[in-house]
C-alpha positions as CSV (number, residue, x, y, z in Angstrom):
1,X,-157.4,-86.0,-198.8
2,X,-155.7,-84.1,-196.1
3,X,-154.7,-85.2,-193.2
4,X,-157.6,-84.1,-190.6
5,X,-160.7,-85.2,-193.1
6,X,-158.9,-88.5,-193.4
7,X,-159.7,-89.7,-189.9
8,X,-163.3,-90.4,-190.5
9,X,-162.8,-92.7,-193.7
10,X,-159.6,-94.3,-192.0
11,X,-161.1,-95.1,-188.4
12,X,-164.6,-96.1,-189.7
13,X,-164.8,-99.5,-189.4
14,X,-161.2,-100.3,-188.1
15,X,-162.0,-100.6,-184.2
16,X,-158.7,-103.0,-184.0
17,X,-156.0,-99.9,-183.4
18,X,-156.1,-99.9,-179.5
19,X,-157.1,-96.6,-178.0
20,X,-153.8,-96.5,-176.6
21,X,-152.3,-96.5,-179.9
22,X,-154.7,-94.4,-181.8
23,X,-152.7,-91.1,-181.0
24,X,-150.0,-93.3,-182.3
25,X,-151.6,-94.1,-185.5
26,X,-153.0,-90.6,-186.0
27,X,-149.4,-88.8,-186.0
28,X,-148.4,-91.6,-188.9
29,X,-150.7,-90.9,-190.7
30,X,-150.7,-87.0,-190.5
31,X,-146.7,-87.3,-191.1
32,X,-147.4,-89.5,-194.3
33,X,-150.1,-87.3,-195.5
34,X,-148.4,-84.0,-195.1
35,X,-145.7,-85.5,-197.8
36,X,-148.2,-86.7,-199.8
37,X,-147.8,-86.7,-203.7
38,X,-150.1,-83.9,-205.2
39,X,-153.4,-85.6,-206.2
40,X,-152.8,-89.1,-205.1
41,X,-155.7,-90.8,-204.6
42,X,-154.4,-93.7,-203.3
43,X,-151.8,-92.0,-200.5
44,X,-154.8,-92.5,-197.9
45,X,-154.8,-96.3,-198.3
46,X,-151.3,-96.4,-198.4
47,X,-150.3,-94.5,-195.5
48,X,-153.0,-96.2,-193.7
49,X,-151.1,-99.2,-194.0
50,X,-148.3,-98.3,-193.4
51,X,-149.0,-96.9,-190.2
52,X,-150.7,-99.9,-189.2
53,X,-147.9,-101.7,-190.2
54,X,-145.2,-99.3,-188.5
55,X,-146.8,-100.4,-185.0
56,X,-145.9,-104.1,-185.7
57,X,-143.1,-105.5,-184.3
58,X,-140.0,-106.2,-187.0
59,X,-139.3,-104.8,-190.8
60,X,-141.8,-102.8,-191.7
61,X,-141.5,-104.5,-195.5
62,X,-141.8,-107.5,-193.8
63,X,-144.9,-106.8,-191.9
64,X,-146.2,-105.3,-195.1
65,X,-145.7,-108.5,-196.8
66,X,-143.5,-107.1,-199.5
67,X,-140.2,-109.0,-200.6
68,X,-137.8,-106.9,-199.6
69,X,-136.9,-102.6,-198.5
70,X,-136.7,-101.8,-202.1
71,X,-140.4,-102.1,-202.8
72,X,-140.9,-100.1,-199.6
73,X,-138.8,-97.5,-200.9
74,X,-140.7,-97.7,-204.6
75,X,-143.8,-96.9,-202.3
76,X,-142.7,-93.9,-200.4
77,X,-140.8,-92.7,-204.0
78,X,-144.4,-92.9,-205.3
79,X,-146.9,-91.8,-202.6
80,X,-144.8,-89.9,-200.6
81,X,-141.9,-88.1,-202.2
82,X,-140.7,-85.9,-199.8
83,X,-140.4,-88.1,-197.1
84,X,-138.3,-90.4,-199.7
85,X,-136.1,-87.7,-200.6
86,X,-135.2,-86.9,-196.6
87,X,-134.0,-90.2,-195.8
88,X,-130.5,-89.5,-197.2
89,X,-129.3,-92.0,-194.7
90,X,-130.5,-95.0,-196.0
91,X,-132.2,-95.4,-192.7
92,X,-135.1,-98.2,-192.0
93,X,-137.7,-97.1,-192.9
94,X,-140.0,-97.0,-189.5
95,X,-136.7,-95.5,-187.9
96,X,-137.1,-92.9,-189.9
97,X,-140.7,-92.1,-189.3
98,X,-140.5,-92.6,-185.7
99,X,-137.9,-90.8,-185.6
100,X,-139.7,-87.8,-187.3
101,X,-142.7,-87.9,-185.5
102,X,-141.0,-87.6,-182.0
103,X,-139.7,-84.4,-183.0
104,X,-143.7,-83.3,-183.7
105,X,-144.9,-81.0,-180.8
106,X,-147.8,-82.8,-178.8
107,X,-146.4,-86.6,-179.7
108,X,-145.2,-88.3,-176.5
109,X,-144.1,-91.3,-177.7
């Protein structure tokens, strides 16, 4: 699914991102989506919750509910591989997306 015909199927139904978040949520996704394993049908749902995730406060492994960063990484190894393979660092994980998505013309955040 890319990332602009996702909005509909994502937002339906999911009236608890605050508007003031919503650009927010919309430039996650995009950012997962774009890196999105070839025929994944589940990368949607997956960066869907990340994203929603990304704007708790705290780990995002923790506010995902898994045990610990290396099941976080297993995900984005999975669903999103290129986004994996750029974090060369070792950096947290919604460091590193925040940090990519400020550099994304038309994000002020």
């Amino acid at each position: 699914m890319k990332p602009n015909t996702c909005y509909t199927y994502l937002m339906s139904g999911h009236g608890d991102i605050p508007k003031e978040r919503q650009n927010e949520y919309r430039a996650l996704v995009d950012l997962l989506l774009e890196s999105a394993a070839p025929g994944d049908d589940e990368a949607a749902a997956v960066a869907d919750r990340i994203s929603r995730a990304s704007m708790q406060p705290g780990h995002l492994w923790r506010a995902m509910e898994l045990d610990d960063r290396s099941e976080l990484r297993a995900l984005f190894e999975t669903h999103f591989p290129a986004l994996a393979a750029g974090n060369t660092k070792d950096m947290r994980w919604k460091k590193y997306l925040y940090k990519l998505m400020c550099g994304w013309p038309g994000f002020e955040g």
